[in-house]
C-alpha positions as CSV (number, residue, x, y, z in Angstrom):
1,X,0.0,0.0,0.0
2,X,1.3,3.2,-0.9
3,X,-0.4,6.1,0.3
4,X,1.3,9.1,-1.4
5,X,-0.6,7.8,-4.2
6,X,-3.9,8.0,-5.3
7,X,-7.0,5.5,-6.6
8,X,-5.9,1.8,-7.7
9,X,-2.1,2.8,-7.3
10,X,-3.0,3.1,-3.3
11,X,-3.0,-0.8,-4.1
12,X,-1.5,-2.2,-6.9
13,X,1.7,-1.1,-9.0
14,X,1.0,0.8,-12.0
15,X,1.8,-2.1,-14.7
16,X,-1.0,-4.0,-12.4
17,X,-3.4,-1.0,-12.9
18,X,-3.1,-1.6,-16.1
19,X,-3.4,-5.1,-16.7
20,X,-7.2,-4.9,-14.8
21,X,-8.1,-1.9,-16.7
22,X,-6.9,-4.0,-20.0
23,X,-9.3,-6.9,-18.6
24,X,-12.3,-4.8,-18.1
25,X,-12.5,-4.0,-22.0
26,X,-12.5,-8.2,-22.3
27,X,-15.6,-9.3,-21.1
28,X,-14.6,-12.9,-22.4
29,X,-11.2,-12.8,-20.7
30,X,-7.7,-13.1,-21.7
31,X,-4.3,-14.8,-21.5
32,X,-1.7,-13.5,-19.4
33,X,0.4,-13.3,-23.2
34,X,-2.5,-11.0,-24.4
35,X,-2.6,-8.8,-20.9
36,X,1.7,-8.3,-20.9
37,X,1.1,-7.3,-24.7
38,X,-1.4,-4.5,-23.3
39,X,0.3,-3.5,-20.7
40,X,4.0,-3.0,-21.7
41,X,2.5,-1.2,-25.1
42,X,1.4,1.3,-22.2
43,X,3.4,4.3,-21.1
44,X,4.6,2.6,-17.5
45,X,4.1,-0.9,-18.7
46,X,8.0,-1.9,-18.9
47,X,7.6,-5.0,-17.0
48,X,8.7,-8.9,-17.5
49,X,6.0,-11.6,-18.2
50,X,6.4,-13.3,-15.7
51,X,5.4,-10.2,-13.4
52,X,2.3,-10.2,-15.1
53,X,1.6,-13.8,-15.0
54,X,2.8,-13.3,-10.6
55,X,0.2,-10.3,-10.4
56,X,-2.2,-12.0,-12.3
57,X,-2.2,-15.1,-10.3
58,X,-2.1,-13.2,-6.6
59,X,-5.5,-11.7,-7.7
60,X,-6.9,-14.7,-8.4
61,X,-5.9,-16.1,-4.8
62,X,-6.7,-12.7,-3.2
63,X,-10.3,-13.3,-4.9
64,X,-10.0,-10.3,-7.4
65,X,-10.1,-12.1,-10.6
66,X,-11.4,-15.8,-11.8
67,X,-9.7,-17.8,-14.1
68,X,-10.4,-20.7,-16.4
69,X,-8.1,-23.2,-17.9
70,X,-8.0,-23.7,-21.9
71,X,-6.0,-26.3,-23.9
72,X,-4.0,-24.8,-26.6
73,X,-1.0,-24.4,-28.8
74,X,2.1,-24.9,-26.2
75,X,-0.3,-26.9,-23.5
76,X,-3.1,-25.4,-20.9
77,X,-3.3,-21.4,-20.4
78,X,-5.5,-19.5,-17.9
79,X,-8.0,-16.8,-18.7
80,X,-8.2,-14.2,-16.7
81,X,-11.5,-12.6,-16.2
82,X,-13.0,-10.3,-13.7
83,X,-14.8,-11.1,-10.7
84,X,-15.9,-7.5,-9.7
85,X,-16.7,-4.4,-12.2
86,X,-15.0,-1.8,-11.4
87,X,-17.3,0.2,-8.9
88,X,-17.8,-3.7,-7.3
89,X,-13.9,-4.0,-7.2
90,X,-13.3,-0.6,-5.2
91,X,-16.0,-2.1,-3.1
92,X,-14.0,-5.1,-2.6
93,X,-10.7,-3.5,-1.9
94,X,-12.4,-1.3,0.6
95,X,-14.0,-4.1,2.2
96,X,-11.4,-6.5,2.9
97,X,-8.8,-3.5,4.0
98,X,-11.2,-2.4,6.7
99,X,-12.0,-5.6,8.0
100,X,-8.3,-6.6,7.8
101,X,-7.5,-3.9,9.7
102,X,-10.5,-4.9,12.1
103,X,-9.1,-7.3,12.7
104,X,-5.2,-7.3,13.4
105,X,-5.9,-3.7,15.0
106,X,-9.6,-3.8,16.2
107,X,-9.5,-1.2,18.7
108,X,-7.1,1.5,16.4
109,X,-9.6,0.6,13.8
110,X,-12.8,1.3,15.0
111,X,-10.8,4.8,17.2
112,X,-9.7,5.5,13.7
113,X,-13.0,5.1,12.1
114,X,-14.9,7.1,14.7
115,X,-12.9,10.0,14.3
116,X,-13.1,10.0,10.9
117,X,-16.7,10.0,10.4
């Protein structure tokens, strides 16, 4: 978490900013190949495969993105889809930050939260 900056970048670097936006405009999904292809055409998108294919797969376990498994030329690939639209994602995010914080700081939290309000 970074939080000098602002929106999605509070969250995710900005080459993983770009690989969700990229897989909004794919309602069907996409291969991690297609979503690097996106991303390092962007300005800010110099960033290995592999990174891609790490981010991709850490949303998926963090419950961000699904995935589906297709056979293909060079053996099975995952499609990445969406879980969440966007207004449903910043949901999400806000969500589970809260409640972690709930959580591992309950009393800081809910201090923090009363003060704010």
């Amino acid at each position: 978490m970074d939080l000098y900056k602002t929106g999605y970048e509070m969250f995710f670097k900005p080459y993983q900013v770009l690989a969700l936006k990229y897989l909004w405009t794919v309602p069907e999904g996409a291969k991690s190949l297609e979503a690097w292809n996106r991303v390092k055409a962007q300005p800010g998108g110099s960033i290995s495969r592999a990174s891609i294919i790490n981010s991709l797969n850490e949303m998926v376990d963090n419950g961000m993105l699904d995935y589906v498994e297709r056979t293909g030329k060079g053996g099975h690939h995952r499609i990445y889809r969406h879980r969440y639209s966007e207004e449903k994602l910043r949901e999400f995010l806000a969500s589970n930050f809260i409640g972690k914080l709930l959580k591992e700081f309950p009393k800081e939290t809910r201090k923090a939260i009363e003060t704010t309000s």
